[in-house]
Rosetta silent file (secondary structure, phi, psi, omega in degrees, C-alpha in Angstrom):
SEQUENCE: XXXXXXXXXXXXXXXXXXXXXXXXXXXXXXXXXXXXXXXXXXXXXXXXXXXXXXXXXXXXXXXXXXXXXXXXXXXXXXXXXXXXXXXXXXXXXXXXXXXXXXXXXXXXXXXXXXXXXXXXXXXXXXXXXXXXXXXXXXXXXXXXXXXXXXXXXXXXXXXXXXXXXXXXXXXXXXXXXXXXXXXXXXXXXXXXXXXXXXXXXXXXXXXXXXXXXXXXXXXXXXXXXXXXXXXXXXXXXXXXXXXXXXXXXXXXXXXXXXXXXXXXXXXXXXXXXXXXXXXXXXX
SCORE:     score description
SCORE:     0.000 S_00000001
   1 L     0.000  -39.932  179.827    7.061   35.048  -50.683 S_00000001
   2 H   -63.615  -40.933  178.819    9.363   34.316  -53.674 S_00000001
   3 H   -64.538  -41.587 -179.824   12.391   35.716  -51.806 S_00000001
   4 H   -64.354  -41.642  178.760   11.670   33.626  -48.705 S_00000001
   5 H   -64.237  -38.026 -178.556   11.334   30.431  -50.755 S_00000001
   6 H   -66.721  -36.791  179.729   14.583   31.271  -52.580 S_00000001
   7 H   -75.529  -30.901 -177.750   16.430   31.735  -49.264 S_00000001
   8 H   -74.777  -26.737 -178.515   14.915   28.585  -47.760 S_00000001
   9 H   -57.291  -48.703  178.164   16.002   26.316  -50.602 S_00000001
  10 H   -59.806  -33.940 -179.829   19.725   26.340  -49.696 S_00000001
  11 H   -63.152  -44.017 -179.748   18.822   25.587  -46.085 S_00000001
  12 H   -66.395  -39.484  177.830   16.916   22.440  -47.004 S_00000001
  13 H   -62.109  -39.599  179.422   19.767   21.294  -49.322 S_00000001
  14 H   -62.153  -45.904 -178.048   22.221   21.889  -46.466 S_00000001
  15 H   -64.316  -43.104 -177.512   20.150   19.819  -43.978 S_00000001
  16 H   -66.851  -48.066 -179.463   19.664   16.966  -46.447 S_00000001
  17 H   -63.076  -38.749 -179.442   23.298   16.849  -47.597 S_00000001
  18 H   -66.049  -39.727  176.896   24.534   17.124  -44.013 S_00000001
  19 H   -64.903  -35.715  179.686   22.349   14.207  -42.904 S_00000001
  20 H   -68.204  -35.823  179.471   23.649   12.102  -45.761 S_00000001
  21 H   -67.564  -40.852 -176.861   27.235   12.791  -44.770 S_00000001
  22 H   -76.106  -32.976 -175.991   26.584   11.906  -41.099 S_00000001
  23 L  -123.888   96.441 -179.942   24.387    8.850  -41.884 S_00000001
  24 L   -55.188  -39.796  174.109   25.632    6.788  -44.878 S_00000001
  25 L   -87.410  123.937 -173.060   22.400    4.736  -44.626 S_00000001
  26 L   -69.133  100.757 -179.021   19.495    7.164  -45.124 S_00000001
  27 L   -82.241  -38.159 -172.857   17.706    6.902  -41.766 S_00000001
  28 E  -117.308  141.825  176.169   15.607   10.053  -42.088 S_00000001
  29 E  -119.907  115.405 -179.061   13.658   11.457  -44.994 S_00000001
  30 E   -84.879  140.361  172.761   12.842   15.167  -44.799 S_00000001
  31 E   -91.647  158.058 -177.873    9.684   16.489  -46.423 S_00000001
  32 L   -73.212  -36.010 -173.909    9.667   19.805  -48.259 S_00000001
  33 L   -97.099    9.335  178.449    6.741   21.297  -46.392 S_00000001
  34 E   170.747  172.940 -177.499    7.622   20.355  -42.802 S_00000001
  35 E   -87.928   59.386  172.483    9.709   18.249  -40.484 S_00000001
  36 E   -84.383  117.147 -170.369    7.841   14.992  -41.156 S_00000001
  37 E  -118.405   77.747  174.157   10.492   12.366  -40.322 S_00000001
  38 E   -63.596  127.521 -175.649    9.423    8.855  -41.280 S_00000001
  39 E  -100.479  130.264  176.500   11.937    6.542  -39.604 S_00000001
  40 L  -103.658  109.273 -179.660   13.191    3.394  -41.298 S_00000001
  41 L  -110.829  147.363  177.084   14.290    0.932  -38.632 S_00000001
  42 L   -79.169  131.274 -178.998   15.726   -2.536  -38.991 S_00000001
  43 L   -96.065   84.222  176.079   13.361   -5.130  -37.475 S_00000001
  44 L   -95.811  132.870  179.558   15.683   -7.551  -35.799 S_00000001
  45 L   -63.111  138.080 -179.766   14.053  -10.076  -33.442 S_00000001
  46 L   -73.777  140.346  176.446   14.879   -9.482  -29.802 S_00000001
  47 L   -75.735   -0.399 -179.579   16.872  -12.265  -28.079 S_00000001
  48 E  -103.703  123.865  174.883   14.664  -11.763  -25.025 S_00000001
  49 E   -81.498  140.538 -179.916   11.371  -13.651  -24.860 S_00000001
  50 E   -99.586  134.392  179.527    8.441  -11.837  -23.341 S_00000001
  51 E  -124.054  146.095  165.901    6.198  -13.504  -20.737 S_00000001
  52 E  -109.696  127.479 -177.597    2.991  -12.489  -19.011 S_00000001
  53 E  -123.807  154.235 -178.246    2.571  -13.868  -15.477 S_00000001
  54 E  -126.822  131.341  176.563   -0.260  -13.652  -13.008 S_00000001
  55 E  -101.145   98.762 -178.657   -0.083  -13.461   -9.205 S_00000001
  56 E   -89.934  123.561  179.233   -3.410  -14.960   -8.064 S_00000001
  57 E  -114.138  134.436  167.477   -4.154  -14.246   -4.408 S_00000001
  58 E   -95.283  115.878 -178.288   -6.798  -15.817   -2.214 S_00000001
  59 L   -70.566  159.960  178.407   -7.630  -13.107    0.319 S_00000001
  60 L   -57.554  142.541  179.036   -8.053  -13.905    4.062 S_00000001
  61 L   -98.402  -20.259  178.649  -11.415  -15.453    4.932 S_00000001
  62 L  -137.497  159.897  178.510  -11.288  -14.646    8.683 S_00000001
  63 L   -75.625  158.168  178.797   -9.583  -11.960   10.775 S_00000001
  64 L   -73.479  155.274  174.967   -6.345  -12.741   12.521 S_00000001
  65 L   -63.950  138.187  177.918   -6.250  -13.657   16.204 S_00000001
  66 L   -74.931  140.787  172.721   -5.759  -10.664   18.488 S_00000001
  67 L   -83.790 -177.861 -173.787   -2.540  -10.539   20.532 S_00000001
  68 H   -63.812  -39.117 -179.686   -2.563   -9.509   24.212 S_00000001
  69 H   -67.204  -40.961 -179.375   -2.159   -5.785   23.458 S_00000001
  70 H   -66.835  -41.410  178.978   -4.942   -5.799   20.872 S_00000001
  71 H   -62.926  -42.681 -179.817   -7.305   -7.626   23.294 S_00000001
  72 H   -65.293  -42.527  178.446   -6.550   -5.122   26.080 S_00000001
  73 H   -62.728  -39.374  179.598   -7.133   -2.202   23.714 S_00000001
  74 H   -63.722  -38.352  178.780  -10.421   -3.725   22.551 S_00000001
  75 H   -66.189  -40.684  179.044  -11.637   -4.008   26.149 S_00000001
  76 H   -63.588  -45.607  179.452  -10.758   -0.334   26.784 S_00000001
  77 H   -62.994  -39.898  179.031  -12.626    0.775   23.643 S_00000001
  78 H   -63.474  -40.937  178.137  -15.623   -1.349   24.601 S_00000001
  79 H   -64.631  -41.612  176.195  -15.733    0.265   28.048 S_00000001
  80 H   -60.588  -40.957 -179.410  -15.539    3.745   26.522 S_00000001
  81 H   -63.627  -40.300  179.283  -18.347    2.808   24.130 S_00000001
  82 H   -66.851  -39.366 -174.449  -20.557    1.694   27.057 S_00000001
  83 H   -77.932  -34.567 -170.261  -19.853    4.799   29.129 S_00000001
  84 H  -109.021  -11.660 -175.908  -20.144    7.477   26.425 S_00000001
  85 L   -78.166  159.267  175.746  -22.518    6.086   23.822 S_00000001
  86 L   -83.490  166.632  178.840  -26.225    6.999   23.557 S_00000001
  87 L   -65.509  141.667  173.786  -28.958    4.437   24.139 S_00000001
  88 L   -82.983  171.768  179.100  -29.587    2.130   21.235 S_00000001
  89 H   -59.125  -39.012 -179.307  -33.058    1.444   19.852 S_00000001
  90 H   -65.830  -42.806 -178.500  -33.210   -1.800   21.760 S_00000001
  91 H   -66.818  -37.176  177.301  -32.263   -0.159   25.079 S_00000001
  92 H   -63.859  -42.951  178.682  -34.906    2.571   24.500 S_00000001
  93 H   -64.152  -39.038  178.805  -37.529   -0.091   23.787 S_00000001
  94 H   -64.600  -39.550  179.489  -36.561   -2.033   26.940 S_00000001
  95 H   -67.557  -39.029  178.307  -36.928    1.121   29.026 S_00000001
  96 H   -63.839  -40.225  178.582  -40.352    1.861   27.519 S_00000001
  97 H   -60.693  -44.634 -179.840  -41.504   -1.697   28.332 S_00000001
  98 H   -64.593  -42.461  177.270  -40.447   -1.322   31.938 S_00000001
  99 H   -64.562  -37.098 -179.665  -42.213    2.019   32.287 S_00000001
 100 H   -67.092  -38.857  177.579  -45.356    0.626   30.719 S_00000001
 101 H   -61.460  -46.889  179.756  -45.315   -2.306   33.149 S_00000001
 102 H   -63.547  -40.874 -178.263  -44.980    0.037   36.138 S_00000001
 103 H   -66.231  -41.136  179.710  -47.789    2.296   34.838 S_00000001
 104 H   -64.010  -38.816  178.605  -50.206   -0.612   34.362 S_00000001
 105 H   -66.820  -38.979 -178.516  -49.528   -1.849   37.890 S_00000001
 106 H   -74.854  -31.394 -177.529  -50.094    1.564   39.445 S_00000001
 107 H   -82.889  -22.244 -174.977  -53.277    2.318   37.492 S_00000001
 108 L  -130.953  107.742  179.754  -54.923   -1.052   38.104 S_00000001
 109 L   -64.473  -29.470 -178.142  -54.830   -2.600   41.569 S_00000001
 110 L   -90.235   16.856 -177.101  -56.212   -5.830   40.180 S_00000001
 111 L   -65.759  135.142  177.002  -53.475   -6.016   37.551 S_00000001
 112 L  -124.313  157.145 -176.203  -52.145   -9.499   36.998 S_00000001
 113 H   -61.555  -29.547 -179.023  -49.135  -10.674   35.113 S_00000001
 114 H   -64.799  -25.846  179.811  -51.322  -12.552   32.619 S_00000001
 115 H   -68.353  -21.223 -175.799  -52.719   -9.236   31.403 S_00000001
 116 H   -99.292   -1.145 -178.804  -49.284   -8.218   30.200 S_00000001
 117 L   -71.215  -13.748  177.950  -48.484  -11.434   28.363 S_00000001
 118 L   -70.068  -21.923  179.783  -50.111   -9.960   25.267 S_00000001
 119 L   -89.524  140.250  176.805  -47.093   -7.657   24.986 S_00000001
 120 L   -91.675  104.982 -178.285  -43.795   -8.913   23.654 S_00000001
 121 L   -78.026  159.658  175.700  -41.261   -7.773   26.194 S_00000001
 122 H   -62.789  -30.124  176.992  -37.604   -7.201   25.551 S_00000001
 123 H   -60.506  -37.637  179.396  -36.936  -10.001   28.041 S_00000001
 124 H   -66.489  -40.601  176.565  -38.743  -12.373   25.708 S_00000001
 125 H   -62.839  -42.005  179.571  -36.527  -11.265   22.810 S_00000001
 126 H   -60.728  -39.889 -179.751  -33.419  -11.699   24.922 S_00000001
 127 H   -67.045  -40.992  177.412  -34.446  -15.205   25.809 S_00000001
 128 H   -61.801  -43.364  178.974  -35.070  -16.056   22.145 S_00000001
 129 H   -65.168  -37.484  179.912  -31.673  -14.648   21.180 S_00000001
 130 H   -63.799  -38.030  179.303  -29.977  -16.520   23.983 S_00000001
 131 H   -68.224  -39.253  177.375  -31.392  -19.815   22.781 S_00000001
 132 H   -66.857  -37.661 -179.083  -30.218  -19.139   19.203 S_00000001
 133 H   -65.999  -34.643  179.845  -26.793  -18.178   20.462 S_00000001
 134 H   -67.512  -27.610 -179.307  -26.429  -21.451   22.392 S_00000001
 135 H   -81.612  -18.014 -176.143  -27.134  -23.368   19.159 S_00000001
 136 L   -77.047  137.592  176.095  -24.534  -21.428   17.185 S_00000001
 137 L  -131.868  122.724 -179.603  -21.111  -22.997   16.730 S_00000001
 138 L   -73.067  150.363  177.736  -18.328  -21.061   15.038 S_00000001
 139 L   -72.375  155.478 -177.838  -16.228  -22.776   12.382 S_00000001
 140 L   -71.806  139.868  174.679  -12.685  -23.866   13.269 S_00000001
 141 L   -77.140  -29.362  177.552   -9.877  -21.430   12.507 S_00000001
 142 L  -106.581  117.400 -173.989   -7.455  -24.302   12.061 S_00000001
 143 L   -95.708  178.209  175.849   -8.753  -26.734    9.444 S_00000001
 144 H   -62.994  -37.712  177.882   -7.984  -30.322    8.505 S_00000001
 145 H   -64.068  -30.103  176.170   -5.836  -29.037    5.641 S_00000001
 146 H   -67.609  -45.511 -177.594   -3.763  -27.080    8.171 S_00000001
 147 H   -65.351  -35.762  179.849   -3.174  -30.221   10.247 S_00000001
 148 H   -85.659   -9.389 -175.036   -2.204  -32.210    7.128 S_00000001
 149 L    55.286   44.669  179.841   -0.220  -29.293    5.692 S_00000001
 150 L   -82.299   98.939 -173.895   -2.068  -29.848    2.401 S_00000001
 151 L   -85.133    1.197  172.001   -0.741  -26.978    0.298 S_00000001
 152 L   -88.808   -5.368 -175.021   -2.930  -27.851   -2.675 S_00000001
 153 L   -98.624  141.317  172.169   -6.008  -26.901   -0.626 S_00000001
 154 L   -82.714  -11.648 -177.957   -7.538  -23.446   -0.363 S_00000001
 155 L   -90.758   53.738  179.635   -9.059  -24.382    2.953 S_00000001
 156 L  -147.859  156.914 -178.246   -5.954  -23.581    4.972 S_00000001
 157 L    47.073   57.823 -173.832   -4.428  -20.490    6.602 S_00000001
 158 L   -66.468  -19.090 -179.767   -7.836  -18.851    6.573 S_00000001
 159 L   -99.653   18.894 -176.878   -6.498  -15.645    8.184 S_00000001
 160 L  -140.448  161.357  173.797   -3.713  -15.118    5.634 S_00000001
 161 L   -69.974  144.725  169.783   -3.178  -14.481    1.925 S_00000001
 162 E  -123.674  140.902 -176.977   -2.446  -17.486   -0.288 S_00000001
 163 E  -119.407  139.030 -178.387   -0.608  -17.280   -3.626 S_00000001
 164 E   -86.766  128.315  173.560   -0.803  -19.746   -6.485 S_00000001
 165 E  -121.774  147.638  176.459    2.499  -21.285   -7.678 S_00000001
 166 E  -129.087  155.420  178.989    3.023  -23.835  -10.451 S_00000001
 167 E   -96.783  127.662 -178.247    5.962  -26.063  -11.321 S_00000001
 168 E  -120.693  152.664  175.946    7.544  -25.477  -14.725 S_00000001
 169 E   -89.772  124.757  176.043   10.280  -27.273  -16.676 S_00000001
 170 E  -133.874  118.722 -178.029   13.323  -25.090  -17.431 S_00000001
 171 L    62.731 -126.090  179.420   16.382  -26.640  -19.060 S_00000001
 172 L   -97.117    3.924 -176.116   17.161  -29.852  -17.312 S_00000001
 173 E  -129.954 -178.533  179.017   15.364  -28.991  -14.098 S_00000001
 174 E  -120.280  144.299 -179.779   12.018  -27.870  -12.656 S_00000001
 175 E  -136.619  151.563  176.183   11.324  -24.568  -10.909 S_00000001
 176 E   -91.211  133.606  179.859    8.364  -23.101   -9.073 S_00000001
 177 E  -143.857  167.437  165.555    6.952  -19.876  -10.582 S_00000001
 178 L   -70.001  149.052  179.314    3.851  -17.770  -10.775 S_00000001
 179 E   -54.007  129.059 -177.630    1.714  -18.978  -13.745 S_00000001
 180 E  -148.849  153.384  174.260    3.214  -17.573  -16.944 S_00000001
 181 E  -143.290  163.389  176.920    3.107  -18.026  -20.726 S_00000001
 182 E   -65.967  141.795  171.058    4.867  -16.573  -23.792 S_00000001
 183 L   -70.759  140.015  177.890    3.520  -13.342  -25.185 S_00000001
 184 L  -115.194  141.563 -177.510    1.934  -13.739  -28.617 S_00000001
 185 L   -57.592  133.386 -177.999    1.861  -11.049  -31.285 S_00000001
 186 L    99.723  -13.986 -178.993   -1.388   -9.119  -31.224 S_00000001
 187 L   -91.904  149.235  162.535   -1.969   -9.654  -27.477 S_00000001
 188 L   -81.708  162.170  179.134   -1.761   -7.079  -24.726 S_00000001
 189 H   -62.779  -35.235  177.968    0.332   -8.126  -21.763 S_00000001
 190 H   -65.830  -40.182  176.776   -2.771   -8.433  -19.650 S_00000001
 191 H   -61.561  -34.842  177.175   -4.355  -10.784  -22.186 S_00000001
 192 H   -67.110  -40.993  178.183   -1.193  -12.872  -21.992 S_00000001
 193 H   -65.489  -37.469  175.670   -1.482  -12.994  -18.206 S_00000001
 194 H   -65.884  -35.785  175.683   -5.163  -14.021  -18.441 S_00000001
 195 H   -66.706  -36.174  177.352   -4.153  -16.786  -20.826 S_00000001
 196 H   -60.516  -41.545  178.017   -1.532  -17.914  -18.340 S_00000001
 197 H   -67.877  -40.250 -179.800   -4.239  -18.388  -15.703 S_00000001
 198 H   -66.000  -34.345  179.896   -6.505  -20.161  -18.148 S_00000001
 199 H   -60.733  -36.387  179.864   -3.657  -22.529  -19.134 S_00000001
 200 H   -78.726  -45.366 -166.910   -3.377  -23.657  -15.502 S_00000001
 201 H  -106.521  -18.750 -170.856   -7.026  -23.674  -14.460 S_00000001
 202 L    68.711 -131.355  174.513   -9.163  -23.854  -17.566 S_00000001
 203 L  -104.468   20.386 -173.123  -12.496  -22.476  -16.358 S_00000001
 204 L   -75.330  -28.727  177.795  -12.131  -23.960  -12.903 S_00000001
 205 E  -127.161  150.475  175.462  -11.342  -20.685  -11.125 S_00000001
 206 E  -119.212  134.706 -176.677  -12.440  -17.115  -11.649 S_00000001
 207 E  -136.347  147.950 -179.866  -10.224  -14.186  -10.709 S_00000001
 208 E  -101.705  119.116  178.979  -10.516  -10.418  -10.907 S_00000001
 209 E   -78.826  142.843 -175.138   -7.484   -8.700  -12.524 S_00000001
 210 L  -102.006   82.311  174.122   -6.352   -5.442  -10.970 S_00000001
 211 L    89.453  173.984 -177.160   -5.853   -3.027  -13.865 S_00000001
 212 L  -103.117   -6.419 -179.697   -4.165   -3.221  -17.248 S_00000001
 213 L   -99.396  146.070  179.278   -0.659   -2.214  -16.145 S_00000001
 214 L   -64.107  148.231  176.005    1.894   -4.703  -14.751 S_00000001
 215 L   -96.740   -9.541 -178.828    2.525   -4.612  -11.017 S_00000001
 216 E  -165.474  166.345 -176.943    6.046   -6.012  -11.317 S_00000001
 217 E  -144.229  144.006 -179.944    8.862   -7.029  -13.648 S_00000001
 218 E  -145.716  137.118 -177.452   11.562   -9.694  -13.633 S_00000001
 219 E  -127.659  129.678  177.885   14.390  -10.377  -16.096 S_00000001
 220 E  -148.146  159.364  178.357   16.484  -13.527  -16.151 S_00000001
 221 E   -96.480  145.884  177.107   18.732  -15.538  -18.446 S_00000001
 222 L   -69.531  158.319  172.717   17.918  -19.124  -19.487 S_00000001
 223 L   -55.809  148.355 -178.314   20.139  -21.967  -18.336 S_00000001
 224 L   -57.357  -29.290 -179.430   23.222  -22.365  -20.483 S_00000001
 225 L   -61.680  -28.981 -177.073   21.962  -25.693  -21.710 S_00000001
 226 L  -118.566   -0.428 -178.732   19.096  -24.038  -23.576 S_00000001
 227 L   -77.734  135.857  176.132   20.469  -20.478  -24.098 S_00000001
 228 L  -134.094  172.557  178.407   21.198  -19.379  -27.668 S_00000001
 229 L   -65.983  -31.441  178.926   22.045  -16.104  -29.399 S_00000001
 230 L   -83.217  -18.187 -177.014   18.440  -15.867  -30.601 S_00000001
 231 L  -139.791   85.708 -175.053   17.014  -16.783  -27.164 S_00000001
 232 L   -82.638  -43.470 -175.895   19.089  -15.343  -24.317 S_00000001
 233 E  -171.740 -159.655 -174.007   16.484  -15.066  -21.584 S_00000001
 234 E  -133.328  144.771  169.421   13.085  -13.832  -20.519 S_00000001
 235 E  -114.607  118.621 -172.311   11.390  -10.590  -19.461 S_00000001
 236 E  -110.115  128.934  177.736    8.422  -11.344  -17.271 S_00000001
 237 E  -109.802  120.601 -175.287    5.618   -8.840  -16.605 S_00000001
 238 E   -92.441  140.184  170.623    3.529   -9.611  -13.512 S_00000001
 239 E  -124.132  143.030 -178.180   -0.169   -8.869  -13.132 S_00000001
 240 E   -98.938  142.224  177.290   -2.124   -9.156   -9.901 S_00000001
 241 E  -144.681  148.008  178.473   -5.500  -10.879   -9.603 S_00000001
 242 E  -108.998  131.968  179.639   -7.768  -11.800   -6.682 S_00000001
 243 E   -67.293  134.342  179.121   -9.472  -15.182   -6.553 S_00000001
 244 E  -111.040  -39.613  179.643  -13.236  -14.923   -6.593 S_00000001
 245 E  -162.592  164.432  178.315  -14.467  -18.511   -6.856 S_00000001
 246 E    88.728  175.535  177.008  -13.449  -22.088   -7.757 S_00000001
 247 L  -154.659  177.404 -177.472  -10.427  -24.226   -7.022 S_00000001
 248 L  -110.453   20.599 -174.441   -7.888  -26.458   -8.770 S_00000001
 249 L   -61.390  -23.862  179.605   -8.671  -29.717   -7.013 S_00000001
 250 L  -103.560    2.113  179.567   -9.539  -31.371  -10.356 S_00000001
 251 L   -79.370  125.859 -175.437   -6.708  -29.818  -12.387 S_00000001
 252 L  -117.177   -4.458 -172.508   -4.219  -32.507  -13.433 S_00000001
 253 L   -82.222  -22.960  178.455   -2.101  -30.735  -16.088 S_00000001
 254 L  -139.489  151.042  173.628    0.317  -28.975  -13.687 S_00000001
 255 L   -81.235  133.358 -173.104    1.647  -29.446  -10.198 S_00000001
 256 E  -143.120  162.145  174.170    0.554  -26.492   -8.054 S_00000001
 257 E  -146.330  153.697  170.902    0.469  -25.169   -4.481 S_00000001
 258 E  -112.122  114.908 -171.685   -1.303  -22.365   -2.605 S_00000001
 259 E  -129.782  157.326  176.046    1.233  -20.832   -0.181 S_00000001
 260 L   -82.551  171.500 -178.652    1.484  -17.838    2.129 S_00000001
 261 L   -64.261  -37.296  179.033    4.019  -15.054    1.728 S_00000001
 262 L   -67.108  -25.588 -178.152    6.178  -16.595    4.470 S_00000001
 263 L   -88.320   -8.837 -177.051    6.200  -19.947    2.637 S_00000001
 264 H   -60.731  -35.496 -176.655    7.274  -18.485   -0.733 S_00000001
 265 H   -65.312  -16.443  176.602   10.974  -18.769    0.212 S_00000001
 266 H   -77.417  -14.579 -174.034   10.611  -22.554    0.278 S_00000001
 267 L  -119.592  -42.343 -172.583    9.729  -22.551   -3.418 S_00000001
 268 L   -88.958  147.022  172.882   11.035  -19.468   -5.268 S_00000001
 269 L   -68.916  149.635 -172.216   14.611  -18.650   -6.127 S_00000001
 270 H   -55.160  -44.276 -178.646   15.977  -15.657   -4.136 S_00000001
 271 H   -66.158  -38.326  176.637   16.208  -13.211   -7.048 S_00000001
 272 H   -66.076  -42.357 -179.364   12.693  -14.128   -8.233 S_00000001
 273 H   -64.127  -36.721  179.532   11.335  -13.922   -4.722 S_00000001
 274 H   -60.611  -41.266  179.377   12.803  -10.441   -4.260 S_00000001
 275 H   -70.508  -41.005 -179.890   10.832   -9.106   -7.222 S_00000001
 276 H   -65.515  -39.163 -177.332    7.593  -10.871   -6.233 S_00000001
 277 H   -64.504  -21.830 -177.754    7.841   -9.589   -2.622 S_00000001
 278 H   -70.932  -27.431  179.318    7.845   -6.006   -3.819 S_00000001
 279 H  -114.405    2.362  179.971    4.236   -6.117   -4.971 S_00000001
 280 L  -100.460  109.414 -177.978    2.908   -8.869   -2.706 S_00000001
 281 L   -96.994  136.204  173.990    1.445   -7.377    0.473 S_00000001
 282 L   -88.921  114.677 -178.858    0.703   -9.467    3.579 S_00000001
 283 L   -93.107    0.000    0.000   -2.710   -8.316    4.851 S_00000001
């Protein structure tokens, strides 16, 4: 053991002296009993500001209209279902009622229709259902908000996704963006994105966030009018969330719109739109 320690000592001196020659500022400190390397780094503030942004989607409320091919295929599948499927409980019950009616007539010559009124026939059920169906009226697929092109309303484009955009001041102009705020020390990026939504809506809307990891990233430089050496630009981390309830009809602090994926190009800058389109799926 003494010999090994004596041989190891020159090795440690060589490593330490060599590191000092290569690095005038002592970056690494070697420990005697192992390669524990505490690193001393200079903490210079980054010239890039970090933002957390949220992509709030209102999912479709109704299915899309079928095109001619889809309608034809649906008819073929319905025909196959009729031809190859087994009897349903209702069809079995209707057949039993008919057999019971025939049996009562054959066993009793004096059988009258009034004797069978005590039984609830499937025909009676069908008549009840038919009356209910006549009273039913389906809601319109095209709403008043669609006719007015009111993009602040959630009651439009019911068969499509809608995405929340807000107008922000940047430099001397205004731009449309997904809701975003500056990251604050001590926050996770998801917490920053949640705060971005709260800044816009308060408690007016509730949304479910999809995981703790960002779904997208965007990096841009600030306009020259506001760009400095300490603040060059922004790195934006996007998080996706699905709207569960509420609306922004009473929110007055920011200008906002709910738009479909096809309408995003009317609001977002091309480079920003490219990044958003990568994680925004049209359902």
């Amino acid at each position: 053991g003494y010999c090994c320690a004596k041989m190891a000592a020159p090795l440690w001196r060589f490593l330490v002296n060599n590191s000092r020659r290569r690095f005038p500022v002592p970056l690494l400190a070697f420990s005697v009993r192992g390669f524990a390397l505490p690193v001393k780094l200079e903490t210079r503030p980054s010239p890039w500001r970090l933002f957390g942004a949220v992509c709030v989607q209102r999912l479709p409320l109704v299915s899309k209209e079928k095109d001619s091919i889809q309608k034809e295929m649906a008819e073929v599948l319905q025909q196959l279902e009729v031809e190859k499927s087994l009897y349903s409980d209702y069809e079995i019950h209707a057949k039993e009622d008919e057999e019971q009616m025939q049996r009562l007539k054959s066993e009793n010559d004096n059988f009258e229709e009034d004797d069978f009124k005590k039984l609830l026939l499937t025909e009676d059920l069908e008549e009840m259902w038919e009356q209910k169906f006549k009273k039913f009226k389906s809601g319109p697929r095209v709403t008043e908000a669609d006719h007015k092109n009111d993009r602040t309303s959630l009651n439009r484009k019911l068969d499509d996704n809608l995405v929340l955009l807000v107008k922000e001041n940047f430099g001397n102009g205004e731009v449309w963006l997904l809701p975003q705020v500056d990251w604050q020390r001590g926050e996770t990026m998801r917490q920053t994105a949640e705060r971005a939504l709260f800044t816009v809506s308060g408690n007016r809307i509730q949304a479910k966030f999809c995981g703790n990891a960002p779904c997208g990233f965007y990096k841009f430089k600030f306009p020259k009018a506001v760009r400095t050496e300490e603040s060059v630009g922004a790195k934006v981390f996007f998080f996706k969330a699905f709207l569960q309830s509420g609306d922004l009809s009473e929110a007055k602090n920011k200008e906002y719109v709910w738009v479909s994926k096809d309408e995003l190009k009317e609001y977002l800058k091309p480079s920003y739109l490219t990044q958003v389109s990568q994680f925004l799926m049209a359902l």
